[in-house]
Phi, psi and omega in degrees: 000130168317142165230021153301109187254026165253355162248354190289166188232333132021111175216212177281327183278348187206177219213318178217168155255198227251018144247025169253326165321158189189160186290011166274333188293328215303150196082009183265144174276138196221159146205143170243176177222160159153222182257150134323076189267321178248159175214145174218101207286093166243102152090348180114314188279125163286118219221083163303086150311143142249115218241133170242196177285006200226357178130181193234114206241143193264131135310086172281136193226106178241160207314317148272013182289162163279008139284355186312291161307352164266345174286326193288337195241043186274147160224174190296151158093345199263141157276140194261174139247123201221136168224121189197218174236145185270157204204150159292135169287119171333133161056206223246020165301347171276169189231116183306316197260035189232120174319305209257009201283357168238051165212183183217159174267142150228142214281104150243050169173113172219118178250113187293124186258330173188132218266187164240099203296178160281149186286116157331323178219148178283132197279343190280009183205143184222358172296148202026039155245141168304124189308340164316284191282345173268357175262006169288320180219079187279336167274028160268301184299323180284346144316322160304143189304309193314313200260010172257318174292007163276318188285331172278006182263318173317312181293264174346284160334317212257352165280350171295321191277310192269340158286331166316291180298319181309299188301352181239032148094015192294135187252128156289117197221108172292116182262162168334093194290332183267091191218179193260152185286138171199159229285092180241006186134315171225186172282174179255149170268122170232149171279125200281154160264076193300311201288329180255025196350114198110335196260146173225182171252146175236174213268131038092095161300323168208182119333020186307277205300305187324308173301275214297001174254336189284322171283327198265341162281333206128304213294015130093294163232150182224144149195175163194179145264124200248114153283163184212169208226122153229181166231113186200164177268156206271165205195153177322315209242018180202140157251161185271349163212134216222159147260185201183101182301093193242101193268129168196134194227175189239143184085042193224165139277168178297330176292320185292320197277348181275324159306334169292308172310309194291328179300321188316294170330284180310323146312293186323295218265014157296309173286339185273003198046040181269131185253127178226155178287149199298325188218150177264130199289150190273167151192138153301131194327300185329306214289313186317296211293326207287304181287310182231029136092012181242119186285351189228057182307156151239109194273014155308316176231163200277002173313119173228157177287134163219159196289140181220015194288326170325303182263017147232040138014288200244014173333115159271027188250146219300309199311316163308290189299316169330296218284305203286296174291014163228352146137349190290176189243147159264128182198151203222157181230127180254171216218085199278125173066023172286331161329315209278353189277137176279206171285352177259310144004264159287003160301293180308317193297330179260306182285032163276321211272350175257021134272345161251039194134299219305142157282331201196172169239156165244121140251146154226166170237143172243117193227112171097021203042016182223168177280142154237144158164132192255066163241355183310350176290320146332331173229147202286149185315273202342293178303275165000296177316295153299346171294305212299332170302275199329309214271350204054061182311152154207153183339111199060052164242168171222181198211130166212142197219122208263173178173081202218167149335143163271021164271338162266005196249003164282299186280332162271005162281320182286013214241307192289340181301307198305342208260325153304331179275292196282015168233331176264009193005099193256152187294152197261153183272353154203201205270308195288355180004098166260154170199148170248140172281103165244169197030062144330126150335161204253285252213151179224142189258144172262095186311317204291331181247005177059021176266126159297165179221154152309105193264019159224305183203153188296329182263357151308116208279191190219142191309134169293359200242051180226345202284032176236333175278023168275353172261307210266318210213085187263339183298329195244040165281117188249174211230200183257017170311119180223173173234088175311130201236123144228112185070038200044042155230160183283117175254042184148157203238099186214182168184185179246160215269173160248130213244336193266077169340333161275346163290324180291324181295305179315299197296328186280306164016281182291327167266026174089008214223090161300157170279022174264293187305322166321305183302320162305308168269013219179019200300290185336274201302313192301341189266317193296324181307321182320336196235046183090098166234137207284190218236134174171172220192169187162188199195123177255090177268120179310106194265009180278312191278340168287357181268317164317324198248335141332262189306005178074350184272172198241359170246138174266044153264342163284015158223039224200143194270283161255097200253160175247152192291196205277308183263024159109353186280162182243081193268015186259302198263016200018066131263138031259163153266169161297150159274157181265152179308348189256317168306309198309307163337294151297334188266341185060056169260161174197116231251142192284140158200000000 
């Protein structure tokens, strides 16, 4: 038994749990508690997993005990109180890949603490139950070994994040959940205001302004795990309420906030007994969208775009020469061992890249030192001759090229990159891929109001040596915007803020925004800039999907305690619901339907 009685789990029902025995306890009096997972009839002796959060320990019931008939009527699932003795397991009975697997209890003493139905589902088997029912009876589901080690390596992570931080001099400071609604990217979940009738509150898409008035009070470093509110649509890799390792600090540049972050990493996959690379490699928006046609690449494989436009130059075949005679670009991906792809195959590989733009895709395969494909008539032995250099080819590979605007013809090369990985899956060159993303476009045009927009957050400063094209070029302004990428995913967004009120006044400006309305929507922040505001900067990292990409799974609902479905529901507590007509009332809503 532990005897740290601030570590110990020792309680009035238990003595250990039920992954804590060993062949040091034997002979020792124990007692446990925990669930009923398995019961097994060998030979006339009964033999009870008794399973907690920490693991499983075997129970024996032997034939003549007076516990027998209480054993006979044991079912999955019922929680026990058990009191007995520890025993080496006899013979070649122990079990090696089992914590507890060389020893056994034997039961003087089984108190049923609370019976069970049969289970909906079986929790030791999971084929074919449905995602439905396991989030209907999650606290079924949160039984499984699999989803209680997610959730404690979660628990476990986020202590790791706030001694990180504490030690690197951090205040953990909560900011408001009851805030007012403004413009950060999607809608807001907003709250009726009964003291106020008419008026509502909105649910905190993230803690922006506040962390950033929070630099303009002093404190200098800030964090918390920041829950945030979006109503958007929902994806393997979003909720409508997510956390977020949400950070800010004064007096910095994009480098000081990357060192913080990459120590940050490094704890985490430190504590995970992970080796990550020492500084994280950079790359510029452009240059991403250029090479792998992704503002978020995954650089677990070496696959890249790379420019032909040279070398069809002088192309007759009209999809080139088109694309090229209106200012567009020609560019290819190559596919190592894409030869094998069939015809439906290659069917799916183009309506990846015509779902992210492309009007078509050009394949060809190279088999035999020569091309197939049926466009080659179209194209000359020269041009052939030279793809295959460019592209370095070798005997079952394929090639696909795109011929578009280059703003379409990146992201639909990066759509056949992805489409190349998940289908021909090539070994990845490391486990961890970090990339920091940088200078993001400032401002994006919205045709329909011939107005900018933000294309991360409103309060992103502009590169200084970019800030005279906020007058002249706001389209091609590029910004301190930056991204964390793991494993081709964003795992976090930050950037340094603008500290100069006319740059900042410039920007709402450019979104349509006087300085009354700027003031209306954006009062806080925009009043506080008034009174000193120091040079800062931060980052909001997604602690769901990085708990995700951990645990290896492709949804963070399997790392979320109670997560909601696809359509927004909560099917353990069946929100959302109606309010009764007397709530409706009091708030003095009324509702159109």
């Amino acid at each position: 038994m532990n005897e740290n009685k601030y570590e110990s789990r020792a309680t009035s029902l238990r003595t250990h749990t039920c992954g804590e025995l060993s062949a040091a306890n034997a002979g020792q009096k124990v007692s446990l508690a925990g669930w009923v997972f398995t019961k097994r009839n060998h030979g006339g002796v009964f033999f009870i997993n008794l399973r907690d959060l920490y693991g499983v320990t075997q129970i024996v019931v032997n034939p003549d005990s007076p516990l027998f008939k209480v054993a006979e009527e044991l079912k999955s699932e019922y929680v026990l109180h058990v009191e007995g003795t520890v025993r080496p397991r006899p013979g070649t009975n122990a079990n090696k890949n089992m914590k507890t697997g060389e020893i056994e209890v034997v039961a003087e003493k089984i108190e049923v603490l609370s019976q069970s139905h049969p289970l909906p589902f079986d929790l030791k088997e999971y084929a074919g139950v449905t995602e439905e029912t396991r989030l209907k009876y999650r606290y079924l589901d949160l039984r499984r070994e699999n989803m209680a080690k997610n959730l404690v390596l979660r628990s476990k992570v986020s202590q790791v994040v706030r001694n990180y931080l504490y030690d690197n001099g951090f205040n953990e400071i909560e900011t408001p959940m009851l805030t007012r609604s403004t413009p950060e990217g999607a809608r807001d979940f907003v709250v009726p205001c009964r003291s106020n009738p008419g008026t509502f509150y909105a649910l905190p898409q993230s803690p922006q302004q506040f962390k950033q008035v929070l630099m303009m009070s002093g404190m200098d470093r800030y964090f918390q795990l920041a829950r945030a509110f979006r109503d958007e649509e929902l994806r393997a890799d979003r909720q409508p309420e997510h956390t977020q390792i949400d950070m800010e600090m004064s007096f910095v540049d994009e480098q000081d906030i990357a060192r913080i972050v990459e120590g940050l990493m490094h704890n985490i996959f430190g504590f995970l007994g992970d080796k990550i690379d020492d500084r994280f490699p950079e790359m510029e928006f452009d240059d991403a969208m250029l090479k792998y046609g992704s503002d978020k690449p995954d650089l677990r494989y070496t696959f890249e775009i790379k420019e032909c436009s040279d070398i069809f130059k002088n192309s007759q075949f009209k999809v080139f020469a088109g694309a090229l005679a209106e200012g567009g670009v020609v560019r290819a991906i190559k596919g190592e061992g894409g030869a094998k792809f069939s015809r439906k195959d290659m069917d799916n590989v183009t309506a990846a890249a015509k779902k992210a733009g492309a009007k078509g895709l050009v394949w060809l395969r190279y088999k035999d030192g020569k091309w197939e494909s049926p466009t080659l008539k179209f194209i000359t032995e020269e041009e052939q001759k030279a793809l295959a250099e460019r592209m370095e080819v070798k005997d079952g590979d394929a090639v696909f090229i795109a011929a578009d605007k280059a703003a379409v013809a990146a992201p639909s090369l990066g759509a056949v990159r992805t489409f190349i990985i998940k289908t021909l899956k090539p070994q990845p060159v490391k486990k961890w891929a970090f990339l920091w993303v940088r200078h993001f476009p400032l401002l994006e045009l919205v045709p329909e109001t011939g107005k900018y927009t933000f294309t991360h957050n409103p309060f992103t400063a502009p590169l200084p040596e970019e800030i005279s094209k906020l007058d002249t070029d706001p389209a091609n302004v590029k910004s301190c915007q930056f991204d964390l990428v793991l494993n081709g995913t964003e795992l976090g967004s930050g950037s340094v803020r603008n500290h100069r009120r006319d740059i900042q006044e410039k920007v709402f400006e450019h979104m349509g925004y006087g300085k009354e309305e700027a003031r209306r929507r954006f009062g806080m922040i925009v009043t506080a800039m008034d009174y000193g505001c120091p040079p800062h900067g931060g980052i909001g990292l997604g602690f769901d999907r990085l708990m995700a990409i951990i645990c290896g799974t492709d949804s963070i609902r399997d790392v979320i305690a109670f997560p909601k479905t696809t359509s927004g529901s909560c099917l353990v507590s069946e929100a959302p619901s109606e309010l009764d007509e007397s709530q409706l009332k009091e708030l003095k809503i009324k509702l159109d339907m």
